[in-house]
C-alpha positions as CSV (number, residue, x, y, z in Angstrom):
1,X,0.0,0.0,0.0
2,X,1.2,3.4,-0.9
3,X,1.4,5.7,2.8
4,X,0.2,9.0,2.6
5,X,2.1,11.8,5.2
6,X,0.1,15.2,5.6
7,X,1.1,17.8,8.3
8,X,-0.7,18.9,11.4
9,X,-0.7,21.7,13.8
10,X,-0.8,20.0,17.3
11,X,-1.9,22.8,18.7
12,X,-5.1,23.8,16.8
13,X,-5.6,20.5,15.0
14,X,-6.8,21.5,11.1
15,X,-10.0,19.9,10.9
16,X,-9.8,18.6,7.6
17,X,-7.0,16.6,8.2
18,X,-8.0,15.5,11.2
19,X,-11.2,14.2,8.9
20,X,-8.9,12.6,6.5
21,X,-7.3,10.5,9.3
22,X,-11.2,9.7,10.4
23,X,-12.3,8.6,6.7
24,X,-9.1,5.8,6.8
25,X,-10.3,4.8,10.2
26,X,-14.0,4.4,9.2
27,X,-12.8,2.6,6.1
28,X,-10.9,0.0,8.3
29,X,-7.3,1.3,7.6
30,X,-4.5,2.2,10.0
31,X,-2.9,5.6,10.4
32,X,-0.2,6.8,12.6
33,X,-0.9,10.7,14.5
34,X,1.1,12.4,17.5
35,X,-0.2,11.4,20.9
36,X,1.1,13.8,24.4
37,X,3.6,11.1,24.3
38,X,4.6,9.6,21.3
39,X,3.1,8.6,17.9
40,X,0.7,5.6,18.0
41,X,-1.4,3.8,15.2
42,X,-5.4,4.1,15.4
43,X,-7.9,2.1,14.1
44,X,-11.8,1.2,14.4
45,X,-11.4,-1.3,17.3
46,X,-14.6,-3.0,16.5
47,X,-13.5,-3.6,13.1
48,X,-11.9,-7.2,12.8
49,X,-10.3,-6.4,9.7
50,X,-8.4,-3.2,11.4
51,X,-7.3,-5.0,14.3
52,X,-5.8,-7.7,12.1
53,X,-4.2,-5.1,10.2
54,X,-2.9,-3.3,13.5
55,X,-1.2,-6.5,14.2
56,X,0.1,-6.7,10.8
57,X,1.7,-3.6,10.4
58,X,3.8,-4.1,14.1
59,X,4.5,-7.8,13.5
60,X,3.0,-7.9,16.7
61,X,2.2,-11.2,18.5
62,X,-1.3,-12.0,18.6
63,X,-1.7,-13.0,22.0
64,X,-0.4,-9.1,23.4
65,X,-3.3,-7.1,23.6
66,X,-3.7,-3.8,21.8
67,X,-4.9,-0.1,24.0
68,X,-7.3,1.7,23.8
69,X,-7.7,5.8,23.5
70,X,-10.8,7.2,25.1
71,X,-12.5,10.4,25.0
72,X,-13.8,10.3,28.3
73,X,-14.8,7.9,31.7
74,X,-18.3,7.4,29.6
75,X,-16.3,5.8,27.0
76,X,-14.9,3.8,29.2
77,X,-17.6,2.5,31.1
78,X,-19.1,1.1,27.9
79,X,-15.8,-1.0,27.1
80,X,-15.7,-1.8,30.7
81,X,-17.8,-5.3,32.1
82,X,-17.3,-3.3,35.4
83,X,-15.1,-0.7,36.9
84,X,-14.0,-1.0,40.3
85,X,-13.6,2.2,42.8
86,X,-10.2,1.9,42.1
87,X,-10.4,2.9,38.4
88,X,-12.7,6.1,39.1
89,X,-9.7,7.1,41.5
90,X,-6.9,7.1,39.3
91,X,-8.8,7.9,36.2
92,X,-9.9,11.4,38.1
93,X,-6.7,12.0,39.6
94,X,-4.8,11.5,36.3
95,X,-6.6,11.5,33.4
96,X,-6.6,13.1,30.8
97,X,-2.8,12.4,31.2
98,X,0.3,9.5,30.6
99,X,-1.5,6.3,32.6
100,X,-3.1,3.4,31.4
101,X,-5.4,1.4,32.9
102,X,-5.9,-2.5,32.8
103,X,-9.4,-3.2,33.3
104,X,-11.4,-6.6,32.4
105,X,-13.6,-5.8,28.8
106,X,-17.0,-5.8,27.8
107,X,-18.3,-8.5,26.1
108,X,-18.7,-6.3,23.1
109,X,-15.0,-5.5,22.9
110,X,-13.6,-8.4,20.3
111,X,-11.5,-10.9,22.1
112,X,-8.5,-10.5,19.8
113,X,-8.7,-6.7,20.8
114,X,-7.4,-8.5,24.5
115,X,-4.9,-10.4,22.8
116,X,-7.5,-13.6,24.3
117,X,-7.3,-12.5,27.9
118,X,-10.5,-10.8,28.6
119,X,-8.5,-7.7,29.6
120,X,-8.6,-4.2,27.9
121,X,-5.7,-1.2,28.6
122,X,-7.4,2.2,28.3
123,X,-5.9,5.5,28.5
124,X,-7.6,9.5,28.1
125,X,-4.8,11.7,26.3
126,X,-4.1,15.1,27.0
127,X,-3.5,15.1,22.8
128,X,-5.9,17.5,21.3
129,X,-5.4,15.3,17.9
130,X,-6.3,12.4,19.4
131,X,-9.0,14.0,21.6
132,X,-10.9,15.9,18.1
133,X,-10.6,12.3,16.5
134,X,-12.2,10.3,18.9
135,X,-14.8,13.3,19.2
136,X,-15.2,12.8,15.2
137,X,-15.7,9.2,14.9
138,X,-17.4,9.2,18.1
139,X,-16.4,5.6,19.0
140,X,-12.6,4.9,21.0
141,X,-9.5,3.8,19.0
142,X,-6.9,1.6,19.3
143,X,-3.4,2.8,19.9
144,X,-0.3,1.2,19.9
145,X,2.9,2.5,19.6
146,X,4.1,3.6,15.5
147,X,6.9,1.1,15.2
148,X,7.6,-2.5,14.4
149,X,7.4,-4.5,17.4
150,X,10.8,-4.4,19.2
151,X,12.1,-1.6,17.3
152,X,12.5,1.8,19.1
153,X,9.6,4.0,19.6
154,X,8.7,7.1,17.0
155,X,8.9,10.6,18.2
156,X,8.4,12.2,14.7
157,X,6.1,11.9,11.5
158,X,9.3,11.4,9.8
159,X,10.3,8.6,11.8
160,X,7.0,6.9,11.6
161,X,6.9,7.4,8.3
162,X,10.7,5.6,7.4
163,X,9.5,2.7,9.4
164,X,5.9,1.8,8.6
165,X,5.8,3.6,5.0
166,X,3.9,0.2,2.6
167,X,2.4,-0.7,6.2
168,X,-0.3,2.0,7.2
169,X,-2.2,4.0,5.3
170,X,-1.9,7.0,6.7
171,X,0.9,9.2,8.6
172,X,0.2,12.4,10.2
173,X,3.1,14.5,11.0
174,X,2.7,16.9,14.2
175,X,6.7,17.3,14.4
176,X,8.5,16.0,17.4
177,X,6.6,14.2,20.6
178,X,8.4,14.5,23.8
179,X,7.6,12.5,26.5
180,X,8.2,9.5,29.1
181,X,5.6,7.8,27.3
182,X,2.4,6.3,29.7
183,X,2.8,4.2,32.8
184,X,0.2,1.1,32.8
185,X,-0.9,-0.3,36.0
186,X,-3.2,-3.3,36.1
187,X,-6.3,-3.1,38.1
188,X,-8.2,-6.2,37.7
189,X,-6.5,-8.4,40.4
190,X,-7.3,-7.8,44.3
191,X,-4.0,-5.9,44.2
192,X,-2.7,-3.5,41.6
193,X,0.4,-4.2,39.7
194,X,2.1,-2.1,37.7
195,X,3.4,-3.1,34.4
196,X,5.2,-0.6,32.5
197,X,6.8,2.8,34.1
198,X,6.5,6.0,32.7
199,X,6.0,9.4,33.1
200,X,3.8,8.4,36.5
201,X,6.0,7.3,39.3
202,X,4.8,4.2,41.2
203,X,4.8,5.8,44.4
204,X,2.2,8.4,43.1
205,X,-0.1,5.7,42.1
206,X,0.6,4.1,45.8
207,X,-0.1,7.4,47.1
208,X,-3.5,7.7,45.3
209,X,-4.9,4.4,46.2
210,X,-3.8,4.2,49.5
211,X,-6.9,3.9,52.1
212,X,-7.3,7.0,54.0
């Protein structure tokens, strides 16, 4: 496939690129955009045929499950098959913002989407791209980091575009994206774990669940 790349202000988002990114999505394809911490693919995650070609374009093992963007805790709720107290606290206290959550998923969230474990990461972005997309399609996306599975992360249009150019079908370029990238902690277990460290310290986390 032939990938296009087409600028975009991060700042005020030019609405009709930000509907050219939408029109892939609804037509099943992958594109790459700028997230608050790095540059991630999205796709329709209720589409089959996009999640397959999510995993394609990483080379990504089909048992690892692929995040979710949200636009808000509404969002979530209707991916989640229940959201404990613990969610709602760390979802308030740091969302929009750099932490995903592990929750267990809906039964209407494909299984593949949970790479078969019944499990569903979900993050709110401070990204005002990613925000105005989600707002556009009015459904979440899936995002996953724009590179080829154990390849270094993306922090430009450029660099997303050398490495996944024949693989997606879309890359927009926003410049550079700074950023520790998003802590995940997994709340679906009596006790919280967390799984990848980022810009969140674990000791804030510990901090915010912590009975008072």
């Amino acid at each position: 496939m032939a990938t296009d790349l087409v600028e975009i202000n991060p700042e005020e988002p030019q609405p009709e690129v930000l509907e050219r990114a939408a029109a892939a999505v609804r037509r099943g394809k992958v594109a790459a955009i700028p997230t608050d911490a790095l540059y991630t693919l999205v796709a329709d995650p209720f589409n089959l045929g996009a999640v397959a070609q999510v995993f394609q374009a990483k080379g990504r093992e089909p048992h690892r499950s692929l995040p979710i963007l949200v636009g808000d805790l509404m969002m979530a709720e209707e991916l989640a098959s229940e959201l404990s107290n613990r969610f709602f606290i760390l979802a308030r206290r740091f969302w929009p913002g750099p932490l995903t959550i592990i929750v267990p998923a809906s039964a209407r969230v494909p299984l593949k989407l949970t790479g078969n474990t019944g499990r569903l990461a979900l993050r709110q972005s401070r990204s005002k791209i990613a925000n105005q997309l989600i707002a556009m399609l009015n459904h979440p996306l899936i995002s996953t980091s724009a590179n080829i599975s154990g390849r270094p992360t993306c922090r430009s249009g450029i660099d997303v575009f050398g490495m996944m150019d024949g693989r997606v079908d879309l890359v927009i370029d926003g410049g550079t994206c700074s950023g520790a990238g998003a802590t995940t902690v997994d709340i679906t277990e009596p006790y919280w774990r967390l799984i990848r460290t980022g810009a969140i310290e674990e000791k804030e986390i510990a901090e915010c669940l912590q009975p008072s």
